[in-house]
C-alpha positions in Angstrom: 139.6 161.9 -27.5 137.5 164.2 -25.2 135.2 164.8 -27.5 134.7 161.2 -28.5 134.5 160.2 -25.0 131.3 163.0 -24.5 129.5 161.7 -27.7 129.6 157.9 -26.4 128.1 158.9 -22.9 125.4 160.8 -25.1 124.5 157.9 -26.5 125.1 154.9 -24.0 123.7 156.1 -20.4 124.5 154.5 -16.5 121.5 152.9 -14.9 120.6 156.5 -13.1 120.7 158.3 -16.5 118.2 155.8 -18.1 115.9 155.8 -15.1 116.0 159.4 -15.4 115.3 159.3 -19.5 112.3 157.1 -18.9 111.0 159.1 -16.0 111.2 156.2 -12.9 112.8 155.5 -9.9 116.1 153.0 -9.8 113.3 150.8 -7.9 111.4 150.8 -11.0 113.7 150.3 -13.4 115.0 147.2 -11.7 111.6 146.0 -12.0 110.6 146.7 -15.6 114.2 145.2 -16.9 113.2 141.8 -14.8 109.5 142.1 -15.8 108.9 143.8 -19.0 110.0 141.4 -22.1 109.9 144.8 -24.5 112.4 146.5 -22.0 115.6 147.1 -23.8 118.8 145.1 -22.8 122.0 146.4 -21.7 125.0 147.0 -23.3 127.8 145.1 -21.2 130.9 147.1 -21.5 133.1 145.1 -19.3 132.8 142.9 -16.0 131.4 145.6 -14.0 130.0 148.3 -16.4 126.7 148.3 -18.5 125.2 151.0 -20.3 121.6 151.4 -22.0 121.8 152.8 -25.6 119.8 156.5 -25.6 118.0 155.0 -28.7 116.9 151.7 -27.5 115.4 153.2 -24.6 113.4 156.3 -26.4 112.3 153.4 -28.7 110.7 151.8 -25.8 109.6 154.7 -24.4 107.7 155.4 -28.1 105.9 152.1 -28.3 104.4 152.7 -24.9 101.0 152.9 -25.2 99.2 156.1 -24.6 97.6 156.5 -21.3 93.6 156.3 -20.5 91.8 159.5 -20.6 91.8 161.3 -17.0 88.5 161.4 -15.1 86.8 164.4 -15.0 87.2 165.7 -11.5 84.7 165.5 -8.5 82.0 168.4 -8.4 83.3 171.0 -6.2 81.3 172.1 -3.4 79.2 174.9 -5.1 77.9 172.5 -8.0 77.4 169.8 -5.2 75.2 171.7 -3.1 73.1 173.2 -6.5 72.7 169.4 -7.2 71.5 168.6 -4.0 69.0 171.5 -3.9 68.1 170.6 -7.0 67.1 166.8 -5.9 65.4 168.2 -2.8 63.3 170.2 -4.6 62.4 167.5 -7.0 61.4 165.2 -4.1 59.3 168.0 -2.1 57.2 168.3 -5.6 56.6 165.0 -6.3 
């Protein structure tokens, strides 16, 4: 029976556990269940307990679409001071 009871919490996770899976905060989880029609629904288990199945929500997680490239970063100070010279000397020979 133990080991029946340990598979189905594998597969059916609390609220804290599913926040956890997809990487956000109870906050956020909240939210994208109220706003997000994709987000997966809940498995009521009684009155008072609901579950999200482990597979519904890596589904989800899946058809997210991949984020935007990162911007390069800023040019530190050694390459901003080597442009700057560079447009000073530019402007003293013109």
């Amino acid at each position: 029976m133990k080991k029946h009871a340990e598979q189905l919490s594998a597969l059916l996770l609390e609220k804290k556990q599913s926040a956890d899976l997809i990487g956000t905060s109870l906050y956020k989880f909240d939210e994208l269940r109220r706003t997000d029609p994709n987000f997966p629904a809940p498995v009521r288990l009684g009155p008072r307990s609901t579950r999200w199945r482990r597979s519904d929500l890596e589904a989800y997680i899946a058809a997210l679409p991949a984020a935007a490239p990162l911007m390069p970063p800023p040019p530190g100070p050694q390459r901003l001071r080597e442009e700057l010279l560079r447009a000073s000397r530019i402007r003293a020979a013109a």
